[in-house]
N, CA, C and O atoms as a CHARMM CRD file, in Angstrom:
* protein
*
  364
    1    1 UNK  N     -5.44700 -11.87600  11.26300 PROA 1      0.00000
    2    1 UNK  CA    -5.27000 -11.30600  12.57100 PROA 1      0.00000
    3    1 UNK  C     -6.56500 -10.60300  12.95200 PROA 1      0.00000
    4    1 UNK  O     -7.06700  -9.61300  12.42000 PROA 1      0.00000
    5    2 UNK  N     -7.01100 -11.33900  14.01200 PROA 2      0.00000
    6    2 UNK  CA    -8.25900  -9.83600  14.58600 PROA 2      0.00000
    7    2 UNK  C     -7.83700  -9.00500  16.07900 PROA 2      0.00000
    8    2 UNK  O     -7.17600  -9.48600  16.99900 PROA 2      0.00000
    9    3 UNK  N     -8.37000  -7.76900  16.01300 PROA 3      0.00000
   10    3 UNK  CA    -7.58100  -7.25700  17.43100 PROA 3      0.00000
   11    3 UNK  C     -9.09900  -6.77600  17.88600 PROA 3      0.00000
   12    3 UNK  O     -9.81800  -6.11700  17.13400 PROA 3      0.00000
   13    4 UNK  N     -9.43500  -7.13200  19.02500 PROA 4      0.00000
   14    4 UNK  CA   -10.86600  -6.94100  19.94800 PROA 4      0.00000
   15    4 UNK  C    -10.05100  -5.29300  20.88900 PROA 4      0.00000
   16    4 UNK  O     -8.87100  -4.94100  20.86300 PROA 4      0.00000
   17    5 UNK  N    -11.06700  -4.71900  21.50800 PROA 5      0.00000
   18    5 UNK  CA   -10.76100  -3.70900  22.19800 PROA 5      0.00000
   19    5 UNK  C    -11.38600  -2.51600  21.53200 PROA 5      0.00000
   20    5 UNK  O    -12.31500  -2.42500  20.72900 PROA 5      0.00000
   21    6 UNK  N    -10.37200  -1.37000  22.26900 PROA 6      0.00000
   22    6 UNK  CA   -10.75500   0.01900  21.47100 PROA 6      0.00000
   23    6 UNK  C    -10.31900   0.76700  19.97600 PROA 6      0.00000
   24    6 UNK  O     -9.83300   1.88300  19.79100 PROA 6      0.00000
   25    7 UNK  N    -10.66100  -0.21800  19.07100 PROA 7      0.00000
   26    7 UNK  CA    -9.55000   0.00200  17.97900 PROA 7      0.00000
   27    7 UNK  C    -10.68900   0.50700  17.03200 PROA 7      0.00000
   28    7 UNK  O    -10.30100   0.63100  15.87000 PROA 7      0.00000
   29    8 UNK  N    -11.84800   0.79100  17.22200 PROA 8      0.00000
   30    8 UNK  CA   -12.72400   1.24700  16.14400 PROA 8      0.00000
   31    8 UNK  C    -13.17600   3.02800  16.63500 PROA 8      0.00000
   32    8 UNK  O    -13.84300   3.43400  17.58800 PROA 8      0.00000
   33    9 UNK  N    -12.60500   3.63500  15.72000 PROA 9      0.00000
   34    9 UNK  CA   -13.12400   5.38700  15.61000 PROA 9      0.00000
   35    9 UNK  C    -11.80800   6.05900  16.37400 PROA 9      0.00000
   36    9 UNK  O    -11.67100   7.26800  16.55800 PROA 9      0.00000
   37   10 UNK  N    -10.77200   4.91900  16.82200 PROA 10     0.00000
   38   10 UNK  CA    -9.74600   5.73500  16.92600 PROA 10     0.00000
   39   10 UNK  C     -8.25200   5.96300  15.84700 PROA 10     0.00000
   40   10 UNK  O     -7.12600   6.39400  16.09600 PROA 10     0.00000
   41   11 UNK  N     -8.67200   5.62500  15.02800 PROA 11     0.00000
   42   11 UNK  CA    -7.52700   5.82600  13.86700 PROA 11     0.00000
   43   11 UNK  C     -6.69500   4.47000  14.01200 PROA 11     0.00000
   44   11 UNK  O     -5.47700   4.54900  13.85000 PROA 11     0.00000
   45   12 UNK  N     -7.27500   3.22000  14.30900 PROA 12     0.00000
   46   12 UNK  CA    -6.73000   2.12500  14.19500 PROA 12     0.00000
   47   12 UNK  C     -6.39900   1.75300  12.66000 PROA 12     0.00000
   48   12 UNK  O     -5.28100   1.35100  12.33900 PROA 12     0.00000
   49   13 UNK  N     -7.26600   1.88800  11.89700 PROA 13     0.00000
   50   13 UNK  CA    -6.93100   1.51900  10.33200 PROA 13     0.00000
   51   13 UNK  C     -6.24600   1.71100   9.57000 PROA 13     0.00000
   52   13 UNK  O     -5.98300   0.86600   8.71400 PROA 13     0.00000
   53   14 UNK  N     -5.49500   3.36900   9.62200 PROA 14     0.00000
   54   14 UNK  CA    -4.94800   4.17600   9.27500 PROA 14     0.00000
   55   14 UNK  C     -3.41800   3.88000   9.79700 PROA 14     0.00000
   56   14 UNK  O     -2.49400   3.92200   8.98500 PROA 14     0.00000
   57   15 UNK  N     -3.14400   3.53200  11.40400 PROA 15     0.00000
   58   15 UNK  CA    -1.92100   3.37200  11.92000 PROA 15     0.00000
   59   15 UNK  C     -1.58500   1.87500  11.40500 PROA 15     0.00000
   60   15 UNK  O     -0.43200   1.52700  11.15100 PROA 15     0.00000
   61   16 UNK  N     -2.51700   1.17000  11.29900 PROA 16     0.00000
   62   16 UNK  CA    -2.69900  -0.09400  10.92800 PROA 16     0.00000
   63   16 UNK  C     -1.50000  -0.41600   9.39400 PROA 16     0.00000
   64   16 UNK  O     -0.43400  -1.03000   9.37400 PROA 16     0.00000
   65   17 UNK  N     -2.43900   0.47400   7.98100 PROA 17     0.00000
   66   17 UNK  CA    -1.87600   1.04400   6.88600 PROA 17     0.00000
   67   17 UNK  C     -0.63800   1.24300   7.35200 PROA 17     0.00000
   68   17 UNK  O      0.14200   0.29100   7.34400 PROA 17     0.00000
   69   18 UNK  N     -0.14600   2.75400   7.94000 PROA 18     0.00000
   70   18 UNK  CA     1.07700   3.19100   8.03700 PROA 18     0.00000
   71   18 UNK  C      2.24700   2.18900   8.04400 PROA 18     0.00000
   72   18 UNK  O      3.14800   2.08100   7.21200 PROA 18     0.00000
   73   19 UNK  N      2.06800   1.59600   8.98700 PROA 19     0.00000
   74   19 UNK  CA     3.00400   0.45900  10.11000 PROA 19     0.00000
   75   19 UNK  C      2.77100  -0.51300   8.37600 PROA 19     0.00000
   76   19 UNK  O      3.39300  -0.22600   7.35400 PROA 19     0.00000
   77   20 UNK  N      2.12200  -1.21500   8.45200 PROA 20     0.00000
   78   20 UNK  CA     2.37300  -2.41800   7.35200 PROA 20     0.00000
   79   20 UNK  C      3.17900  -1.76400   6.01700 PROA 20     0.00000
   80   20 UNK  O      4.16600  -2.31200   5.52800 PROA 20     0.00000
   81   21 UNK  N      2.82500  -0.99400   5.70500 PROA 21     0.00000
   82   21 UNK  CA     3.62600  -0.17900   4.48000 PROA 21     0.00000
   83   21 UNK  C      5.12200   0.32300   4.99900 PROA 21     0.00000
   84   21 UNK  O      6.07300   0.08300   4.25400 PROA 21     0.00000
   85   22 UNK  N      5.27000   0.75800   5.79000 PROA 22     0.00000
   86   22 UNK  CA     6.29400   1.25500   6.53800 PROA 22     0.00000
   87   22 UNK  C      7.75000  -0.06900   6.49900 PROA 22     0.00000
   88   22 UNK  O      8.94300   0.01200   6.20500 PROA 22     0.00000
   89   23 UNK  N      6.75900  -1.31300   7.00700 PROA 23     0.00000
   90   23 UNK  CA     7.62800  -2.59000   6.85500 PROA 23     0.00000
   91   23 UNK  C      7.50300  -3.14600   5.56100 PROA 23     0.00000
   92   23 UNK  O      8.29600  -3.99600   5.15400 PROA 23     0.00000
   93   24 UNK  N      6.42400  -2.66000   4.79300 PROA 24     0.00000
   94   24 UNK  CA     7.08200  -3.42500   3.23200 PROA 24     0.00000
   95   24 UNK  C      5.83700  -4.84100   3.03700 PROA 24     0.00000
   96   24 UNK  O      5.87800  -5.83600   2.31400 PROA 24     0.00000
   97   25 UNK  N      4.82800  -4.37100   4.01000 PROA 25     0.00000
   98   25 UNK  CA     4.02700  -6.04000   4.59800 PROA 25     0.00000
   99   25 UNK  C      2.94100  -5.45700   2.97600 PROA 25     0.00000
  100   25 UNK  O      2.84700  -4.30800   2.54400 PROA 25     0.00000
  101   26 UNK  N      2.23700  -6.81500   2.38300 PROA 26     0.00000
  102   26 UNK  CA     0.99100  -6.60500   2.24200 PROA 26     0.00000
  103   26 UNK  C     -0.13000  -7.39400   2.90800 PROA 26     0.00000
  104   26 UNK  O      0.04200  -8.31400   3.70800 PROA 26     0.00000
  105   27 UNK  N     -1.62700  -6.79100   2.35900 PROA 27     0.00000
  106   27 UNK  CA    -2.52300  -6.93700   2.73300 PROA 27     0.00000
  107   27 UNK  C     -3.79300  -5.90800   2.91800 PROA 27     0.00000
  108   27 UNK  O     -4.10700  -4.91200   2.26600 PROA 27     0.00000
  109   28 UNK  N     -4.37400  -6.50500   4.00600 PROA 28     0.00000
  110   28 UNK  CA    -5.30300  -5.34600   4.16800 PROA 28     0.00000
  111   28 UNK  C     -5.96700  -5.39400   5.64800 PROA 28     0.00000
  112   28 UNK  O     -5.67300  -6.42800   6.24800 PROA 28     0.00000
  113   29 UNK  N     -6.79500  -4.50200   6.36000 PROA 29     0.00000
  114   29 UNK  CA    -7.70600  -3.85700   7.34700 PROA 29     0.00000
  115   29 UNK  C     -8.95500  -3.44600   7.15100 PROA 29     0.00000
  116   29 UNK  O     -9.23800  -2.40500   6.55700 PROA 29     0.00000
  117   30 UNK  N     -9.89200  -4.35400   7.71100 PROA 30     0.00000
  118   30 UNK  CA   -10.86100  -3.61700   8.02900 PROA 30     0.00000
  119   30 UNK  C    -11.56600  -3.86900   8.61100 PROA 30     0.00000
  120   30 UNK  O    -11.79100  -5.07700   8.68900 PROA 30     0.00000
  121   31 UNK  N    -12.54600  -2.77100   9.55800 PROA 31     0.00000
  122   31 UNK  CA   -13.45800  -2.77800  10.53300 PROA 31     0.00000
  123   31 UNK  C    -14.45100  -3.48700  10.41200 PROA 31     0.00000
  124   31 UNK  O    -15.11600  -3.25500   9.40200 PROA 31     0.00000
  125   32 UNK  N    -14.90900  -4.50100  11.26100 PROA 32     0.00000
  126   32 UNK  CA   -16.09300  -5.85800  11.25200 PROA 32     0.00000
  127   32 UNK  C    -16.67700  -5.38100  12.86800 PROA 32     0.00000
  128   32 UNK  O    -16.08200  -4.77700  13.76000 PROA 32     0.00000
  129   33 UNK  N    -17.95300  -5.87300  12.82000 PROA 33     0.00000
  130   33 UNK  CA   -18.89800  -5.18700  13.97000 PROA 33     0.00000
  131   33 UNK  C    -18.11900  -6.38800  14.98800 PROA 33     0.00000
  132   33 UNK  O    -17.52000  -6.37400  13.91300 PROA 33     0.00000
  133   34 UNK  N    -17.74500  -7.02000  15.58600 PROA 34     0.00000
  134   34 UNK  CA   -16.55700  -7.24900  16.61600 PROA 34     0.00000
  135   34 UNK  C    -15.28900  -6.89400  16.92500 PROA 34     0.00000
  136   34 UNK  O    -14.61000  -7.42300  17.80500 PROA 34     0.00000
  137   35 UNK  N    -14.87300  -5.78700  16.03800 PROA 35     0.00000
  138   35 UNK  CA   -13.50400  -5.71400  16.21700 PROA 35     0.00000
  139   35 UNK  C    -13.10700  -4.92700  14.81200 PROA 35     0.00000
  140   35 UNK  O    -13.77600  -4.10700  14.18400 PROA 35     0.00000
  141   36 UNK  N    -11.43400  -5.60100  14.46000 PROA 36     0.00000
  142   36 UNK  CA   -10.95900  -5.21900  13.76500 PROA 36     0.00000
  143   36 UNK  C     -9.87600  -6.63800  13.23300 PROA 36     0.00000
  144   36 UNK  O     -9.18800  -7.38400  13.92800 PROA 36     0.00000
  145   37 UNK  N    -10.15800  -6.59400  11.20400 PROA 37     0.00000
  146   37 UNK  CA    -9.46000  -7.89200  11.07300 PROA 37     0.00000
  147   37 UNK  C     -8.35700  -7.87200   9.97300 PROA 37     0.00000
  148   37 UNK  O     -8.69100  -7.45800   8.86400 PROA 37     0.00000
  149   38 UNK  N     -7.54300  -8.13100  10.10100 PROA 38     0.00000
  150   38 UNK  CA    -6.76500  -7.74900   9.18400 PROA 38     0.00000
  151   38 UNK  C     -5.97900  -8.81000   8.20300 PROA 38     0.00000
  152   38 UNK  O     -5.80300  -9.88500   8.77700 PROA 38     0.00000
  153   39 UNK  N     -5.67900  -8.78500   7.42200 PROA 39     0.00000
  154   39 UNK  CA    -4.99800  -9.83200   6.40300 PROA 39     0.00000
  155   39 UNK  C     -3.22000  -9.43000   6.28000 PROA 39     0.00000
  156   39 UNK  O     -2.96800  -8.50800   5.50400 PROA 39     0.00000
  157   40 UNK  N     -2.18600  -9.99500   6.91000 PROA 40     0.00000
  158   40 UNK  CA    -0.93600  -9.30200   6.30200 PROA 40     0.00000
  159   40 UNK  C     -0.01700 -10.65800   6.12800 PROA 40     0.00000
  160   40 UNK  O      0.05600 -11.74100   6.70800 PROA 40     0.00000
  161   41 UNK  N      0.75500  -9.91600   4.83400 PROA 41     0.00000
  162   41 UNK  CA     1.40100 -11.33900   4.19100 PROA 41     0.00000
  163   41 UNK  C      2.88400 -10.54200   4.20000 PROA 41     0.00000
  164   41 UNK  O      2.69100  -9.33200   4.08500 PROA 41     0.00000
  165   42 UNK  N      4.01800 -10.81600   4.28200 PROA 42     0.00000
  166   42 UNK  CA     5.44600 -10.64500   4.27100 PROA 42     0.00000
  167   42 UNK  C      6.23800 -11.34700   4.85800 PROA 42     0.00000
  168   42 UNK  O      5.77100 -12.32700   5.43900 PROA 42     0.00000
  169   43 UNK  N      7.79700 -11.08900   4.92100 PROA 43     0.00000
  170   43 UNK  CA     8.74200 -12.38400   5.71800 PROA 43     0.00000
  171   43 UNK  C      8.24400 -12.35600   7.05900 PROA 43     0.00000
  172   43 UNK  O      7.63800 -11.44300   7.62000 PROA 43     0.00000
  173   44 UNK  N      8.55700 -13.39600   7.46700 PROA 44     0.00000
  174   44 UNK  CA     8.16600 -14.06500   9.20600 PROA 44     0.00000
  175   44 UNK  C      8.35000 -13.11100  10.11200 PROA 44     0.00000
  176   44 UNK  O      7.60500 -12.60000  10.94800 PROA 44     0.00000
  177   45 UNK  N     10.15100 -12.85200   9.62900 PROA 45     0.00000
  178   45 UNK  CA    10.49900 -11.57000  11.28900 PROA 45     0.00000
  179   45 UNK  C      9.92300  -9.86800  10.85700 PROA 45     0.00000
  180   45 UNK  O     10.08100  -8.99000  11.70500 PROA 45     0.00000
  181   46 UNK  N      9.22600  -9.49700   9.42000 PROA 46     0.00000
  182   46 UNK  CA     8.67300  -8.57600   9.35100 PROA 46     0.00000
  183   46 UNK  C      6.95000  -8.82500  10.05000 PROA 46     0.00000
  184   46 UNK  O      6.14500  -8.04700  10.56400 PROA 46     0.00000
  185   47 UNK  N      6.92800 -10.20100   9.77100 PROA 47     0.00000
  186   47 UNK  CA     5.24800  -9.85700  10.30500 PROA 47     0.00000
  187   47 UNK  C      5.55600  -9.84300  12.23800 PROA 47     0.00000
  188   47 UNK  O      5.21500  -8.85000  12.88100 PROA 47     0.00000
  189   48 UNK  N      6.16700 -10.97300  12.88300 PROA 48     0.00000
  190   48 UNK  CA     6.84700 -10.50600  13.83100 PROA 48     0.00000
  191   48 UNK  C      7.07300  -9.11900  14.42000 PROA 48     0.00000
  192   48 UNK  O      6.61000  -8.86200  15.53100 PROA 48     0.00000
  193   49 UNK  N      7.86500  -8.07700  13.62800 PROA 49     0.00000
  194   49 UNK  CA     8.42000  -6.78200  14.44100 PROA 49     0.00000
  195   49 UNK  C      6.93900  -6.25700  14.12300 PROA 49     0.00000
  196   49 UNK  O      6.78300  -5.31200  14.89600 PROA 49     0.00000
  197   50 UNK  N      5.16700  -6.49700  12.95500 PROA 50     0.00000
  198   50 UNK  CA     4.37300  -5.61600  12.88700 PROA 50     0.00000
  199   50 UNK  C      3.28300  -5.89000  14.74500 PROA 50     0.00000
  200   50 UNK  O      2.61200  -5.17800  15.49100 PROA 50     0.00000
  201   51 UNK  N      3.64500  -7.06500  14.69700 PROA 51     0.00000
  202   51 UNK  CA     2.99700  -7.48500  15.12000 PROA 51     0.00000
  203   51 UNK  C      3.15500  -6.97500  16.46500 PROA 51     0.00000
  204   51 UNK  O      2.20700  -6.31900  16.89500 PROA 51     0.00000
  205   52 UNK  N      4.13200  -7.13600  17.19600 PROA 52     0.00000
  206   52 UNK  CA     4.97900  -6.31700  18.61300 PROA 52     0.00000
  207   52 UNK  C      4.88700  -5.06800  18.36400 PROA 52     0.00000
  208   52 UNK  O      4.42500  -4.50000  19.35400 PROA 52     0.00000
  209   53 UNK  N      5.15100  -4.19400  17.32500 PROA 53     0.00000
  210   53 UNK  CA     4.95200  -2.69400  17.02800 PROA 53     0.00000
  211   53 UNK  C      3.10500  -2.44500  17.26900 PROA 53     0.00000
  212   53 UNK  O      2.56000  -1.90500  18.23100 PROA 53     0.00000
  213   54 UNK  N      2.57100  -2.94000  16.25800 PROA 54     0.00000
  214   54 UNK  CA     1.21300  -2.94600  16.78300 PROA 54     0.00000
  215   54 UNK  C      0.86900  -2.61300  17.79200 PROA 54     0.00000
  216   54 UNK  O      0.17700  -1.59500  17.78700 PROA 54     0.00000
  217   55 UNK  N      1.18100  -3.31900  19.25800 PROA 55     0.00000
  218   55 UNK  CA     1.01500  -3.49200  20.21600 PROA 55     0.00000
  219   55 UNK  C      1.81900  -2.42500  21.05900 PROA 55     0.00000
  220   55 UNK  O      1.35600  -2.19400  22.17600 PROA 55     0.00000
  221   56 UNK  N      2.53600  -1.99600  20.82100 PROA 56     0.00000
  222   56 UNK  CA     3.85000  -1.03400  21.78600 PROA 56     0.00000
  223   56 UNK  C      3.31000   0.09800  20.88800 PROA 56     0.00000
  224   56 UNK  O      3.17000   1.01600  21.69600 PROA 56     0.00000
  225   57 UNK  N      2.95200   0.53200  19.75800 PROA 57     0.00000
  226   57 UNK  CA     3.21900   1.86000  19.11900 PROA 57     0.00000
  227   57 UNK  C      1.75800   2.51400  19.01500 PROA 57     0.00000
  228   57 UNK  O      1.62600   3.73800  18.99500 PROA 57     0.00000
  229   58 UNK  N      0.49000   1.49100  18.94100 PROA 58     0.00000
  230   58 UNK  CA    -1.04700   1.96700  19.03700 PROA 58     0.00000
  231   58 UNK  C     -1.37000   3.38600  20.05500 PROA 58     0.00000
  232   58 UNK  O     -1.54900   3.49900  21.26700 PROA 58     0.00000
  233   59 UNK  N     -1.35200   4.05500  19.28700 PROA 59     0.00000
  234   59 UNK  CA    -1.83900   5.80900  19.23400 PROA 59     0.00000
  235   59 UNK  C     -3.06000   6.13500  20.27200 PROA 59     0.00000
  236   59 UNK  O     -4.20500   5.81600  19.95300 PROA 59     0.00000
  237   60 UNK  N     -2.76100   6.84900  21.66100 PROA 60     0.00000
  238   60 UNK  CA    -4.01700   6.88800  22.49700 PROA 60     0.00000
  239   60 UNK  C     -5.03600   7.48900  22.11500 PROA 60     0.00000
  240   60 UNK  O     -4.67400   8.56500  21.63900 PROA 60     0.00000
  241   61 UNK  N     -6.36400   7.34800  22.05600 PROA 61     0.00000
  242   61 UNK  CA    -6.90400   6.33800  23.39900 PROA 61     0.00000
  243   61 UNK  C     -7.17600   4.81900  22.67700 PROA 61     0.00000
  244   61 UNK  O     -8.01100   4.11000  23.23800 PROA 61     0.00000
  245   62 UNK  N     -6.68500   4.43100  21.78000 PROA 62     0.00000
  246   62 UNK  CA    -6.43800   2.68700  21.05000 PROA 62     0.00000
  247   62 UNK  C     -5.97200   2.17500  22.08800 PROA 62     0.00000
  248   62 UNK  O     -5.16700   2.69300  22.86300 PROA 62     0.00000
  249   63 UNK  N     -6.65400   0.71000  22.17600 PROA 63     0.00000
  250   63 UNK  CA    -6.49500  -0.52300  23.17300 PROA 63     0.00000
  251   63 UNK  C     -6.39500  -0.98500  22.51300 PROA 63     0.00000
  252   63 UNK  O     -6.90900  -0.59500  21.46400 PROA 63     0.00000
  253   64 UNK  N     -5.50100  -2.46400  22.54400 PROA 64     0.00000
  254   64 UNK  CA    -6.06800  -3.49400  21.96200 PROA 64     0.00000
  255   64 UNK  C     -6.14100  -4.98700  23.39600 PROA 64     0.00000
  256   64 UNK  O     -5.17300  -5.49300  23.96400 PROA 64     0.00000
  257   65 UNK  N     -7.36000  -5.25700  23.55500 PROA 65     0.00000
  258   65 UNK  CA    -7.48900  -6.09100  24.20800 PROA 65     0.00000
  259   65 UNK  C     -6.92700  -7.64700  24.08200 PROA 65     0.00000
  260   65 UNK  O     -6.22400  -8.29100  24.86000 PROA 65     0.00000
  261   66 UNK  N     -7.48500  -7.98900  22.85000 PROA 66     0.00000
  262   66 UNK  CA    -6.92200  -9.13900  22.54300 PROA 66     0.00000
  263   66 UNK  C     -6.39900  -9.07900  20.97600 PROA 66     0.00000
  264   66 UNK  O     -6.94500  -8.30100  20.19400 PROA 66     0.00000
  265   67 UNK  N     -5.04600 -10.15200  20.45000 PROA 67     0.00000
  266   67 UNK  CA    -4.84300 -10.44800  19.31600 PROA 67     0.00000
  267   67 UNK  C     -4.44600 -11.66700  18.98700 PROA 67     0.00000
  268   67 UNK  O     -3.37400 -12.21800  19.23600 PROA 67     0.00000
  269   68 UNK  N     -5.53800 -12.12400  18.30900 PROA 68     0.00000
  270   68 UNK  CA    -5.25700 -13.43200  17.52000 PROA 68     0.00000
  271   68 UNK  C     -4.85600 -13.37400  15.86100 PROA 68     0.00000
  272   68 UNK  O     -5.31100 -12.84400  14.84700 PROA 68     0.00000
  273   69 UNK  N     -3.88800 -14.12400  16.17600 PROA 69     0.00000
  274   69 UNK  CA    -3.39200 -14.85000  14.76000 PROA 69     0.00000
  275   69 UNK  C     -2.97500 -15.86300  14.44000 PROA 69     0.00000
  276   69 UNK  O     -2.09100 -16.37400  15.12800 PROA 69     0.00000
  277   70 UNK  N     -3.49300 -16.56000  13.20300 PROA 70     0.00000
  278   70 UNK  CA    -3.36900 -17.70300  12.41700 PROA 70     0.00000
  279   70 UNK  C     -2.42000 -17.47700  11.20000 PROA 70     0.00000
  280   70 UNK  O     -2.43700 -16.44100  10.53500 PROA 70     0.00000
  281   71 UNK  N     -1.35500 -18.83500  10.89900 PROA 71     0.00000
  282   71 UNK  CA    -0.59900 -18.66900   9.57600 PROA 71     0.00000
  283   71 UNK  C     -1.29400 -19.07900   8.54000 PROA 71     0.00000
  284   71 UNK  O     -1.66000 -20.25500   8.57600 PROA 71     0.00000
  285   72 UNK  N     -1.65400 -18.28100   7.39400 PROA 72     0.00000
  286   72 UNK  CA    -2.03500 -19.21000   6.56700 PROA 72     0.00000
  287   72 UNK  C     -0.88200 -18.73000   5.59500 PROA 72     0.00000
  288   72 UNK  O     -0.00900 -17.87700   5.75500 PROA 72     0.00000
  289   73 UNK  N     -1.25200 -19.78000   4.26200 PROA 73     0.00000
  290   73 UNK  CA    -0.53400 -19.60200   3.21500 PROA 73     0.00000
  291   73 UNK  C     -0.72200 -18.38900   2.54400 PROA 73     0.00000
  292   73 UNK  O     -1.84400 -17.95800   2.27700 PROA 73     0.00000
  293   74 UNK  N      0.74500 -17.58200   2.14000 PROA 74     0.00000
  294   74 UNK  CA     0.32100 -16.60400   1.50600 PROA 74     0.00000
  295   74 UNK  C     -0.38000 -16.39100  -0.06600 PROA 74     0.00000
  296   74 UNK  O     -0.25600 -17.26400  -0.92500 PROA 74     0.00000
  297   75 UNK  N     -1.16300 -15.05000  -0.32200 PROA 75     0.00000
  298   75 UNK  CA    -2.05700 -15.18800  -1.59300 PROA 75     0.00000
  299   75 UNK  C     -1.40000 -14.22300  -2.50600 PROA 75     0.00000
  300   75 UNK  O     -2.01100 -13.62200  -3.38900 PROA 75     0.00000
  301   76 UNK  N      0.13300 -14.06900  -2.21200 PROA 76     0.00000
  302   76 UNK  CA     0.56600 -12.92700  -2.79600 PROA 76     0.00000
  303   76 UNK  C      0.23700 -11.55500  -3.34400 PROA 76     0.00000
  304   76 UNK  O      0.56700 -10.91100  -4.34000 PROA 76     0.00000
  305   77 UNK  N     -0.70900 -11.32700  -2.08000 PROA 77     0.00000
  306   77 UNK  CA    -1.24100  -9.59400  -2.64000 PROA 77     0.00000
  307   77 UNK  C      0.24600  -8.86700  -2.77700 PROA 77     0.00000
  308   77 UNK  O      1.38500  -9.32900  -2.71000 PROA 77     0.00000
  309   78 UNK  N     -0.21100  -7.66000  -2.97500 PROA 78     0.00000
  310   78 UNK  CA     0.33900  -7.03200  -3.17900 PROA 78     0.00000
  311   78 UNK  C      0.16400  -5.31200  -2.77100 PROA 78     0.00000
  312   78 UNK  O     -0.89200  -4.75000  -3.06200 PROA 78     0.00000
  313   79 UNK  N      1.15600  -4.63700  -2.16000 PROA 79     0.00000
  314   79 UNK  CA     0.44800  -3.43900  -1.63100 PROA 79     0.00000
  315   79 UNK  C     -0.50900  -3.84500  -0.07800 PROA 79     0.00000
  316   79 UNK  O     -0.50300  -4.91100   0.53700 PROA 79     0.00000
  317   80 UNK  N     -1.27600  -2.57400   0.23300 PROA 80     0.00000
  318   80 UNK  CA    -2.01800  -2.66200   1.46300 PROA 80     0.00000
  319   80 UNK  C     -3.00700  -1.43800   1.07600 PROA 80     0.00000
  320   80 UNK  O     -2.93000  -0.40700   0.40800 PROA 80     0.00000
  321   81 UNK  N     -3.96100  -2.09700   1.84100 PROA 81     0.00000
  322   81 UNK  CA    -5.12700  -1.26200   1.96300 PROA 81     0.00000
  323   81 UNK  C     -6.05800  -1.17600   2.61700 PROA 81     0.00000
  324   81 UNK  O     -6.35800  -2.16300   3.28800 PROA 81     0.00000
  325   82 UNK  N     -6.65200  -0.31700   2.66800 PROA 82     0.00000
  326   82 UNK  CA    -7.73900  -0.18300   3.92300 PROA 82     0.00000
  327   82 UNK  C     -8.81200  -0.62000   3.33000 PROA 82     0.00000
  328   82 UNK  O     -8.95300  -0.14900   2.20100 PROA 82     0.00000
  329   83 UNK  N     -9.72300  -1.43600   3.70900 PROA 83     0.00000
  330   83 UNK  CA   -11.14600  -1.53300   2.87500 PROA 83     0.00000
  331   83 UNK  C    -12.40200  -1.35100   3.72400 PROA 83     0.00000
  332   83 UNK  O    -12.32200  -1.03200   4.91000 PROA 83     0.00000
  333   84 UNK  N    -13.78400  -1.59800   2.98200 PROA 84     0.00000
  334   84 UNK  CA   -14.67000  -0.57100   3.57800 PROA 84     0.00000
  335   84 UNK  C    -15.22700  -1.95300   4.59600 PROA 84     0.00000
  336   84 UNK  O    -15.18600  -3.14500   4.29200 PROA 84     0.00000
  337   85 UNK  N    -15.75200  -1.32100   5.89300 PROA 85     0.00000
  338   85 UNK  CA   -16.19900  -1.99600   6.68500 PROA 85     0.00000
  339   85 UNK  C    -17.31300  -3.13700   6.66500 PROA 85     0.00000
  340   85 UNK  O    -18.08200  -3.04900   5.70800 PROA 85     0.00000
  341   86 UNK  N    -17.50000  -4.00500   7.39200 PROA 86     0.00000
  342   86 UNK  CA   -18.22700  -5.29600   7.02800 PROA 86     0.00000
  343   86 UNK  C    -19.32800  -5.52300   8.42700 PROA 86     0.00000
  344   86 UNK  O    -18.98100  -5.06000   9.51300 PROA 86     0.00000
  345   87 UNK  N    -20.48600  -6.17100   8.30800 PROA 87     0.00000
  346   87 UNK  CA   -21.17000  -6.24300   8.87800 PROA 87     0.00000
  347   87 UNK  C    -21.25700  -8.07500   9.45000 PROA 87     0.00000
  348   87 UNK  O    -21.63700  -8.94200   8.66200 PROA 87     0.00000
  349   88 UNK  N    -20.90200  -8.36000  10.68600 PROA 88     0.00000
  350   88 UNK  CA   -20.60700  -9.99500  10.53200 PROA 88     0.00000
  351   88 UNK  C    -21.69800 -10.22500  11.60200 PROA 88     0.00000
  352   88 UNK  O    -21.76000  -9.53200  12.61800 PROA 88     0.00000
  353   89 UNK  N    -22.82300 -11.54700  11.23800 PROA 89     0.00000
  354   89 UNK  CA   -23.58400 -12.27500  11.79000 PROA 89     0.00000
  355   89 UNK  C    -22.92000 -12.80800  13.49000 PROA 89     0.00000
  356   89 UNK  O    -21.76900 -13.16700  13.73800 PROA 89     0.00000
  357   90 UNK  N    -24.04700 -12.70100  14.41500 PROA 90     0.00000
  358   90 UNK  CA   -23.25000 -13.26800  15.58200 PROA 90     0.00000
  359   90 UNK  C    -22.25600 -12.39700  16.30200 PROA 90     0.00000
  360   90 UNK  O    -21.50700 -13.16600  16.90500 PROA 90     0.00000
  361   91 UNK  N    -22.02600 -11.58200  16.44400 PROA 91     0.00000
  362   91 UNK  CA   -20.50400 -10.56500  16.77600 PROA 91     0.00000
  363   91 UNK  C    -21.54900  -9.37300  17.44000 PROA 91     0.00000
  364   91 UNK  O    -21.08400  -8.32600  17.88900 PROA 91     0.00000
């Protein structure tokens, strides 16, 4: 999942964490110089309700402009976590 907008220096990562743990999701978050990208693996209608919550529950002044997501196969992490930010070519 990546979410474009105002989601960097406003406690996006953190609500990000909360919410996925909260539903039981794993994976992880973290800040890339376009945005924000995240990895989450759990049942369908849990990634579903994170995904709509995301969007309805993001903490002001958080935007999220756009969100894309792709299914892939899950890698069975385990847990969630925040990890340290990444620097991406092109962005």
């Amino acid at each position: 999942m990546e979410a474009r907008g105002l989601v960097q220096g406003v406690g996006f990562r953190p609500f990000v964490y909360r919410l996925a743990c909260e539903l039981g999701l794993a994976g992880e978050v973290r800040n890339h110089s376009g945005g924000v990208s995240m990895v989450v693996e759990g049942e369908p209608r849990l990634l579903d309700c994170f995904e709509q919550r995301l969007r309805a529950e993001l903490p002001p002044p958080g935007r999220i402009e756009t969100l894309a997501s792709e299914c892939l196969p899950p890698a069975g992490r385990d847990g969630f976590a925040i990890v340290a930010s990444e620097a991406r070519q092109g962005a």
